[in-house]
C-alpha positions in Angstrom: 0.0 0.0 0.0 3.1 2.4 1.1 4.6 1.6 -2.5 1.2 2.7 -4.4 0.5 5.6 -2.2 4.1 7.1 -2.9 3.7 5.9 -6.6 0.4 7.4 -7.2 -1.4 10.7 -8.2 -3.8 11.5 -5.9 -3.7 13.6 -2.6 -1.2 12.4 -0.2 0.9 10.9 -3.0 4.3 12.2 -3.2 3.3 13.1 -6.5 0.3 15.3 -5.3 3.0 16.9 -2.1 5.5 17.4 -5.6 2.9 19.3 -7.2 1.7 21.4 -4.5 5.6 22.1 -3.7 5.8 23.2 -7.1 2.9 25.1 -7.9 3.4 27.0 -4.0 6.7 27.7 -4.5 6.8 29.2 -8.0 3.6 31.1 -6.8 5.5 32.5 -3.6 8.1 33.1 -5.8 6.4 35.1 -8.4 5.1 37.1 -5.6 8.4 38.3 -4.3 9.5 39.3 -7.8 5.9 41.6 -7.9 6.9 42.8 -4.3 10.4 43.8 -5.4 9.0 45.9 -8.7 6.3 47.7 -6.4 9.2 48.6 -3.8 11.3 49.9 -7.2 8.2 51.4 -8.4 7.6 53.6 -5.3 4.7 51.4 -5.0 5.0 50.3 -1.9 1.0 50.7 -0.9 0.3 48.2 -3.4 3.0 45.8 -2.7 1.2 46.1 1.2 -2.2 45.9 0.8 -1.5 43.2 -1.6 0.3 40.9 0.9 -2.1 41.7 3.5 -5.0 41.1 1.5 -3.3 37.5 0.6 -1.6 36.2 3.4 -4.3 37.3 6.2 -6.8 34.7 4.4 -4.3 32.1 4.0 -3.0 32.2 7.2 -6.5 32.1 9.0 -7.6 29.1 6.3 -4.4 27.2 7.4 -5.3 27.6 10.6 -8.8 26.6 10.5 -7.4 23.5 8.2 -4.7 22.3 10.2 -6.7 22.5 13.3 -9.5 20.1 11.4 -7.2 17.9 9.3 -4.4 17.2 12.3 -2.3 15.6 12.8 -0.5 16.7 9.1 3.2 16.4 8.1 5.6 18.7 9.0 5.9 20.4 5.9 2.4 21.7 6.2 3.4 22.7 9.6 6.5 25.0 8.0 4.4 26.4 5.2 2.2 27.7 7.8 5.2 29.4 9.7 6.2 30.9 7.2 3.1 32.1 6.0 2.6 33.4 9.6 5.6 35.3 9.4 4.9 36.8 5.9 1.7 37.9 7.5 3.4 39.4 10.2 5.6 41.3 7.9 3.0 42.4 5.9 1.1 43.8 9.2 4.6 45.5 10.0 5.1 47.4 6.5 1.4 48.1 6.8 2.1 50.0 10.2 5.0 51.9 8.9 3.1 53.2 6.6 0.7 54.9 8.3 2.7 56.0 10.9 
């Protein structure tokens, strides 16, 4: 069973966690590369309200998620950290700029 599960396509395959890996990753990525053009732009509003306005729903759906679907593997538990602190960050710049 351990051999087809790791083998397979489906959700909790290692295909699946490949997939996901990739599809995150280039998104996060793709992200920082519009976060560095606002901050060049003088855009920097944007680049906030844009974070905020992802990472505040993600992190409250992981939450909500990992609290329903526990236990989960520990790279579900360090996606969530650092989407934590990417929210954090966000909330930060977002306070500098109104101050």
């Amino acid at each position: 069973a351990t051999a087809r599960k790791d083998a397979g396509s489906g959700a909790g395959s290692r295909s699946w966690e490949a997939e996901c890996l990739v599809v995150y990753g280039a998104l996060q990525f793709g992200l920082a590369l519009f976060f560095v053009d606002c901050a060049r732009a003088g855009e920097q509003r944007t680049g906030r309200i844009l974070a905020l306005a992802l990472y505040a729903p993600i992190v409250l759906y992981r939450c909500v998620t990992v609290a329903r679907q526990w236990p989960v593997a520990p790279t579900t538990l360090g996606t969530g950290v650092l989407e934590i602190a990417l929210l954090f960050g966000a909330l930060a710049a977002w306070w500098r700029l109104r101050a």
